[in-house]
N, CA, C and O of each residue as an XYZ file, in Angstrom:
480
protein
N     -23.450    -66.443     88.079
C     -23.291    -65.453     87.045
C     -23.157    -66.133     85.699
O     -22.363    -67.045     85.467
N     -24.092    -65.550     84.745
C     -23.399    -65.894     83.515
C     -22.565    -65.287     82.424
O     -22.450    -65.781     81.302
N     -21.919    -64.039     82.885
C     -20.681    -63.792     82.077
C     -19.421    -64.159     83.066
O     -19.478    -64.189     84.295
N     -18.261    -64.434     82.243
C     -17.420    -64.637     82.634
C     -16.205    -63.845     83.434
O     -16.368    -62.655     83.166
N     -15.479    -63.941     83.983
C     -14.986    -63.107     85.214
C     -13.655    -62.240     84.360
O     -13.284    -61.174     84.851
N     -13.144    -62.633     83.394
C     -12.135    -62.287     82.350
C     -12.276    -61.736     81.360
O     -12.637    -62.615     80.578
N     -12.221    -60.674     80.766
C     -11.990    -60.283     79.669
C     -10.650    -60.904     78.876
O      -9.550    -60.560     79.308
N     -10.710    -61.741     77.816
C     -10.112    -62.284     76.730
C      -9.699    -62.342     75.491
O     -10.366    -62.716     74.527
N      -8.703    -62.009     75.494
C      -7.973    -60.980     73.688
C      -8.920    -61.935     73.100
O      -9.493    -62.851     73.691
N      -9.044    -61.498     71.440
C      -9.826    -62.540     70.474
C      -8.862    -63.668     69.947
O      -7.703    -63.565     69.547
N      -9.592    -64.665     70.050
C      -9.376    -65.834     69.790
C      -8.457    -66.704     70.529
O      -7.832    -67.643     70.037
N      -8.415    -66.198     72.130
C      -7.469    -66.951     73.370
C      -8.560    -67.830     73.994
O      -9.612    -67.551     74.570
N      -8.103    -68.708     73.760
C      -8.471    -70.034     74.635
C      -8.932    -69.842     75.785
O      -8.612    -68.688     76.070
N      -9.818    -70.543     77.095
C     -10.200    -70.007     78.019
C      -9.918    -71.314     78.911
O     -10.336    -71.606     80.031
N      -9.119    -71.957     78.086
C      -8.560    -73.147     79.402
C      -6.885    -72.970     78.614
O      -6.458    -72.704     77.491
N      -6.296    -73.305     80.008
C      -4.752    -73.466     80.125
C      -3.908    -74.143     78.929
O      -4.660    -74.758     78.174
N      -2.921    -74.184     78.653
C      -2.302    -75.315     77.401
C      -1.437    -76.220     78.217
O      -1.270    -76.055     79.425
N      -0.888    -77.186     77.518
C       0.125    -77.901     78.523
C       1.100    -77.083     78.823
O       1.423    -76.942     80.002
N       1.694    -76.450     77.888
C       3.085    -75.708     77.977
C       2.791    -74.467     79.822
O       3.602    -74.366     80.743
N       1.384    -73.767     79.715
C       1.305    -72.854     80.772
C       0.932    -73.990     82.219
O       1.097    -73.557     83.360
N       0.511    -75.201     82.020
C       0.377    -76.008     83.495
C       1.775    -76.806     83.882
O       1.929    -77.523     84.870
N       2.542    -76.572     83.083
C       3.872    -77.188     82.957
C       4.587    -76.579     84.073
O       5.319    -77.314     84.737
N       4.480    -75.295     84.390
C       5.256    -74.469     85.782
C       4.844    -74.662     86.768
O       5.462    -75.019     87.771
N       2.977    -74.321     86.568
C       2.362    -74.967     88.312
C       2.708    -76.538     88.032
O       1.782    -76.815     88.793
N       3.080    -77.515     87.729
C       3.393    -78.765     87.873
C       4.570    -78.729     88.495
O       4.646    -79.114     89.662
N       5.671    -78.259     87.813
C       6.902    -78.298     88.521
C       6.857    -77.857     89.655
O       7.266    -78.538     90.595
N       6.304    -76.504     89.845
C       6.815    -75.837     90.623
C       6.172    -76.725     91.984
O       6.888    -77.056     92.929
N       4.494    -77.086     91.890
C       3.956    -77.656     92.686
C       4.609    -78.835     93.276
O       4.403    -79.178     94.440
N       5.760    -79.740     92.098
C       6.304    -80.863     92.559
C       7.639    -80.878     93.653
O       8.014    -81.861     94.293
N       8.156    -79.700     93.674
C       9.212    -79.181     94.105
C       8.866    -78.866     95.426
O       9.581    -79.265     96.345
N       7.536    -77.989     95.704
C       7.452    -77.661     97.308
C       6.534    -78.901     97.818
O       6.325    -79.070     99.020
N       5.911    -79.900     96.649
C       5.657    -81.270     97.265
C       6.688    -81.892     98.454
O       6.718    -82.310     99.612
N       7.512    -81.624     97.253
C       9.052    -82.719     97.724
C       9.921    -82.342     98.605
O      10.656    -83.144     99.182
N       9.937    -80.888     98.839
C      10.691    -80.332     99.803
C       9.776    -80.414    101.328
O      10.206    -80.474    102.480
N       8.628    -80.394    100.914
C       7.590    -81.037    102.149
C       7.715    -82.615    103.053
O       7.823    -82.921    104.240
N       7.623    -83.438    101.620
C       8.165    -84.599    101.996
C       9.390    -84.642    102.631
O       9.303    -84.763    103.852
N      10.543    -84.577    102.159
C      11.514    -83.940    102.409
C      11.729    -83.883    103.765
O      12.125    -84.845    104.422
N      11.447    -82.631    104.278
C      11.486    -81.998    105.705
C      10.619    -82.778    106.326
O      11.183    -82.656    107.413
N       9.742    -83.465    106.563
C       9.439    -84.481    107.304
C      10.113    -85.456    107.357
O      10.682    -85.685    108.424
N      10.266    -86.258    106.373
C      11.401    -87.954    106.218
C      12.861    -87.345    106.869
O      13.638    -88.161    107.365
N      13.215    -85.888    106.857
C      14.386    -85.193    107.499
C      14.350    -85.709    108.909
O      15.053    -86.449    109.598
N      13.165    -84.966    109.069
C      12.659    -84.821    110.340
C      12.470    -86.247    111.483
O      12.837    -86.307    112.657
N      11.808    -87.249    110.694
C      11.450    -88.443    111.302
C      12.927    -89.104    111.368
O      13.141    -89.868    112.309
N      14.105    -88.827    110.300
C      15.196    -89.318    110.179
C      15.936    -88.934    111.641
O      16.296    -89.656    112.572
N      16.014    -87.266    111.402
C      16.926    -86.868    112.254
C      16.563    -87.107    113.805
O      17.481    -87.311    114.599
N      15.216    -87.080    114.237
C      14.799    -87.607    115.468
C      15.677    -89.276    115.610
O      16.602    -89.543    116.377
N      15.106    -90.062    114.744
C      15.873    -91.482    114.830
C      17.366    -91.681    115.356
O      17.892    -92.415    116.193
N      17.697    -90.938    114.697
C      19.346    -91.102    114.499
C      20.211    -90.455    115.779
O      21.237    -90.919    116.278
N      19.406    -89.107    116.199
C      20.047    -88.516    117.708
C      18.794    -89.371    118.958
O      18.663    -88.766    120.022
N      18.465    -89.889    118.889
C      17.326    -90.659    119.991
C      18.504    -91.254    120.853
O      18.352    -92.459    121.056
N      19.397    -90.826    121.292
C      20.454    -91.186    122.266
C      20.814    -89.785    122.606
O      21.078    -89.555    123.786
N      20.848    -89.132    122.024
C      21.428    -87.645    122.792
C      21.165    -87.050    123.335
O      20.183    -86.599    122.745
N      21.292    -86.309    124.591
C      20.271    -85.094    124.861
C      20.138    -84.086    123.973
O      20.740    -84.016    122.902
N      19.081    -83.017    124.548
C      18.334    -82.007    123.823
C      19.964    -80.846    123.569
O      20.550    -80.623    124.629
N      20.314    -80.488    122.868
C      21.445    -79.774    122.827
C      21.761    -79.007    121.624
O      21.115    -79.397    120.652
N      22.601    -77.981    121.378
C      22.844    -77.763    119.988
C      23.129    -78.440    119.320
O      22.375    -78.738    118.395
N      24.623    -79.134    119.496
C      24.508    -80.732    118.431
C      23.694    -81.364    117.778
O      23.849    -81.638    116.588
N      22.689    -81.692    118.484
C      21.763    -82.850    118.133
C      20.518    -81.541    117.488
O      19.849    -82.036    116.582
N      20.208    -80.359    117.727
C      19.735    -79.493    116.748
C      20.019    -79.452    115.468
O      19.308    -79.718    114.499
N      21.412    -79.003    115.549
C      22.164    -78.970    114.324
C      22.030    -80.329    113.503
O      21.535    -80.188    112.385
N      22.385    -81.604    113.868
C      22.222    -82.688    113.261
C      20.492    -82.604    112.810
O      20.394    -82.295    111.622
N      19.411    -82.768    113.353
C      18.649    -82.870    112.880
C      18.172    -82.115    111.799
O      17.576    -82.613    110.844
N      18.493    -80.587    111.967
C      18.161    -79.339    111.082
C      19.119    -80.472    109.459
O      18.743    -81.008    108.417
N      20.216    -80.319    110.084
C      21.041    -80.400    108.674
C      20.287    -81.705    108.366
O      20.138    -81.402    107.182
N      19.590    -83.103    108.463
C      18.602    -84.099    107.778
C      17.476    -82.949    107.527
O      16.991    -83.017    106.398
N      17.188    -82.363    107.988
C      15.829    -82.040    107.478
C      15.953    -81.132    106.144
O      15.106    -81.296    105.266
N      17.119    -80.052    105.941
C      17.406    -79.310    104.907
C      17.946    -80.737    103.867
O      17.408    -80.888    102.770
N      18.813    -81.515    104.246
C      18.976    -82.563    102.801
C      18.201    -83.294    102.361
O      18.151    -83.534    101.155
N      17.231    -83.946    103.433
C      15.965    -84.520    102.609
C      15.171    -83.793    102.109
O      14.561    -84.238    101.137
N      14.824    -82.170    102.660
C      14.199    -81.692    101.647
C      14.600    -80.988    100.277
O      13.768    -80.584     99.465
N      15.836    -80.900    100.139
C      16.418    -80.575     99.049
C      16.639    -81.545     97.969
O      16.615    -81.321     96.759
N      16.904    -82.895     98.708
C      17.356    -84.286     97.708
C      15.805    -84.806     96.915
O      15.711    -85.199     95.752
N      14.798    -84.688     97.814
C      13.234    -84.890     97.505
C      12.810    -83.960     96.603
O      12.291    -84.407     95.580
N      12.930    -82.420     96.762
C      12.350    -81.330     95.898
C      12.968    -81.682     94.538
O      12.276    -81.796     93.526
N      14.350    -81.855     94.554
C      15.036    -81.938     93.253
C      14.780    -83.617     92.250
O      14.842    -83.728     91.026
N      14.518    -84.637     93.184
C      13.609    -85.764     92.328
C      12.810    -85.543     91.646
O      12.753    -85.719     90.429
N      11.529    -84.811     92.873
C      10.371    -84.872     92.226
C      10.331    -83.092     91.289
O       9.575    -82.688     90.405
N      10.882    -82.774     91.625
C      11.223    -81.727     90.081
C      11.486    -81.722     89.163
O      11.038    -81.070     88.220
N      12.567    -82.714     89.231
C      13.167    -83.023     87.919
C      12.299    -84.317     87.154
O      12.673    -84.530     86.001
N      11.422    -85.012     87.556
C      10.526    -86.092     86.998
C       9.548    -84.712     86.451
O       9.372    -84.513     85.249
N       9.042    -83.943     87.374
C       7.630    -82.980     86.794
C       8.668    -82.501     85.346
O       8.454    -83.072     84.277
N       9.415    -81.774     85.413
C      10.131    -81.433     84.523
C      10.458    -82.489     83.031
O      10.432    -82.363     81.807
N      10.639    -83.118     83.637
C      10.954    -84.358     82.517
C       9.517    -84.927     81.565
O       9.354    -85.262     80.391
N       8.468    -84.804     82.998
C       7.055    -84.864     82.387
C       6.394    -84.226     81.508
O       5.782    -84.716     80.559
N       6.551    -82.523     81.944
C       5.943    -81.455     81.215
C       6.311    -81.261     79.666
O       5.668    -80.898     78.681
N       7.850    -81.733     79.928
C       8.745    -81.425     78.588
C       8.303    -82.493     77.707
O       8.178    -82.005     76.584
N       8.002    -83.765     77.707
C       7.620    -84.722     77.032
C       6.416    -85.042     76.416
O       6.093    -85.648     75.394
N       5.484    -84.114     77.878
C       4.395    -83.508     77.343
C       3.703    -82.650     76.163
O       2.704    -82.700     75.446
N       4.897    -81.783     76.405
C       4.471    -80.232     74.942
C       5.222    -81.054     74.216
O       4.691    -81.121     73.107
N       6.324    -81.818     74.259
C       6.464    -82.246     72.866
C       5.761    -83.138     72.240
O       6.078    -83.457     71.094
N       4.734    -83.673     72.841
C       4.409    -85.093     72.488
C       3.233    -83.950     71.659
O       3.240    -83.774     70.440
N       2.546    -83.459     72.347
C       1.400    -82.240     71.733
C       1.618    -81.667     70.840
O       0.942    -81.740     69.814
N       2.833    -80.788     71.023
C       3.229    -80.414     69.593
C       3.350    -81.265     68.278
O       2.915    -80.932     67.176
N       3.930    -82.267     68.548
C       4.160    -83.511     67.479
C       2.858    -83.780     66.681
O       2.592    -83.549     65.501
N       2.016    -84.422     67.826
C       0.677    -84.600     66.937
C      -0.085    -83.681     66.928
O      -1.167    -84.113     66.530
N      -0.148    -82.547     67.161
C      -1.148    -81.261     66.581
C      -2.498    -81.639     67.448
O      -3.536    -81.247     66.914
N      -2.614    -82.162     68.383
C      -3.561    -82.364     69.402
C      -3.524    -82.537     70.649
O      -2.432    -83.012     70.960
N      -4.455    -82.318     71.865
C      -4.162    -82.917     73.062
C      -5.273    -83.393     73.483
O      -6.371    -82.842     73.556
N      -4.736    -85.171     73.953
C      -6.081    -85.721     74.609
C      -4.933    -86.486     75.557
O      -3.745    -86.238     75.760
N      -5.686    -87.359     75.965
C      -5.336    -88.319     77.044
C      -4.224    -89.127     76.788
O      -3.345    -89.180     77.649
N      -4.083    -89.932     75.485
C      -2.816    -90.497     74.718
C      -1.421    -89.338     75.320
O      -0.580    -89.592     76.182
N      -1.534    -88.468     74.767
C      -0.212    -87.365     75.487
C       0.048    -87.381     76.795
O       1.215    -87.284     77.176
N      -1.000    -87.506     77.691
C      -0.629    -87.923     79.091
C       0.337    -89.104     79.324
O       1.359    -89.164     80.009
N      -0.293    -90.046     78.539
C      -0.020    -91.674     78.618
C       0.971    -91.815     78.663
O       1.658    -92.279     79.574
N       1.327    -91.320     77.368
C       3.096    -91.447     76.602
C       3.722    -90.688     77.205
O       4.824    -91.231     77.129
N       3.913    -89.569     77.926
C       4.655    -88.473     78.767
C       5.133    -88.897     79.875
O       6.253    -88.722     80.356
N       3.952    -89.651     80.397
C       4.404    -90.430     81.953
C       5.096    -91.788     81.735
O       6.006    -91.957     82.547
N       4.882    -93.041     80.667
C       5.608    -93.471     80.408
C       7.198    -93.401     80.234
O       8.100    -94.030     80.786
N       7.202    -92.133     78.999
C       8.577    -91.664     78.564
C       9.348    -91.715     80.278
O      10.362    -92.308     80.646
N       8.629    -91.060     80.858
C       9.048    -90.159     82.019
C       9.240    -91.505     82.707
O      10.408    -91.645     83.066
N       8.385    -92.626     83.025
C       9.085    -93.620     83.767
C      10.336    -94.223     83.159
O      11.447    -94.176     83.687
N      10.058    -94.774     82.037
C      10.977    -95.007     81.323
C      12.440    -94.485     81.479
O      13.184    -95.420     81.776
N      13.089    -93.293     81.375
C      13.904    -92.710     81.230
C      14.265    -92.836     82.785
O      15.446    -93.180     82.840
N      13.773    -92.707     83.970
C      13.857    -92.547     85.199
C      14.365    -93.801     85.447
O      15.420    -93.958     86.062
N      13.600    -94.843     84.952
C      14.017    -96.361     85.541
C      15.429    -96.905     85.180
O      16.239    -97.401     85.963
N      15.631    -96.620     83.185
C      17.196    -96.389     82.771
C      18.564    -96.192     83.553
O      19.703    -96.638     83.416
N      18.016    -95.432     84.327
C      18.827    -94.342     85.316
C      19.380    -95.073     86.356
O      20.418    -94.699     86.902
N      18.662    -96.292     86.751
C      18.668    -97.037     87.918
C      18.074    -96.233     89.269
O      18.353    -96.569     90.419
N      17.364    -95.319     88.977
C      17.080    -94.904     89.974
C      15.484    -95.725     90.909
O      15.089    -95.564     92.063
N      15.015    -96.462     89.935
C      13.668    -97.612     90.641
C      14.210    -98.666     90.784
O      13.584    -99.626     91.232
């Protein structure tokens, strides 16, 4: 087809800004991490009861690794997307443009500040 599938107020952009990919980022990084998460839970909590029998206990133990790694993981990698996005629109806003440089410096900032932390 060659018209487009949207009707578009005048003078709206027809690609995304940083500020509107900033939520699917987070949000995407969050059920990343809670994915990760519940697996590394998962591979954990198997490890750790591999002496027990099959029982509620050893349910319960595993469930409860699998809900903290995926909660401790979602909230990393959320809070980095977060830290990203934000450094992002500001870096955009600042210079009145967006190219690839704003990526650069965003993920930097974003390592940067993360590593500070002692968290690498």
């Amino acid at each position: 087809q060659d018209t487009d599938e949207f009707i578009l107020p005048t003078g709206a952009n027809k690609t995304r800004g940083r500020f509107e990919l900033a939520f699917f980022t987070i949000g995407g990084c969050c059920m990343t991490g809670a994915a990760f998460g519940a697996l590394n839970g998962l591979r954990l909590g198997l490890k750790e009861t591999q002496n027990m029998v099959w029982s509620k206990p050893r349910n319960v133990q595993i469930l409860n690794m699998v809900t903290r790694q995926g909660a401790l993981w979602a909230n990393t990698l959320g809070s980095l997307a977060l830290l990203y996005s934000a450094f992002g629109v500001i870096i955009e806003k600042t210079r009145k443009k967006e190219d690839d440089l704003n990526t650069i410096a965003a993920g930097t900032l974003t390592g940067m500040l993360y590593k500070k932390n002692g968290r690498v």
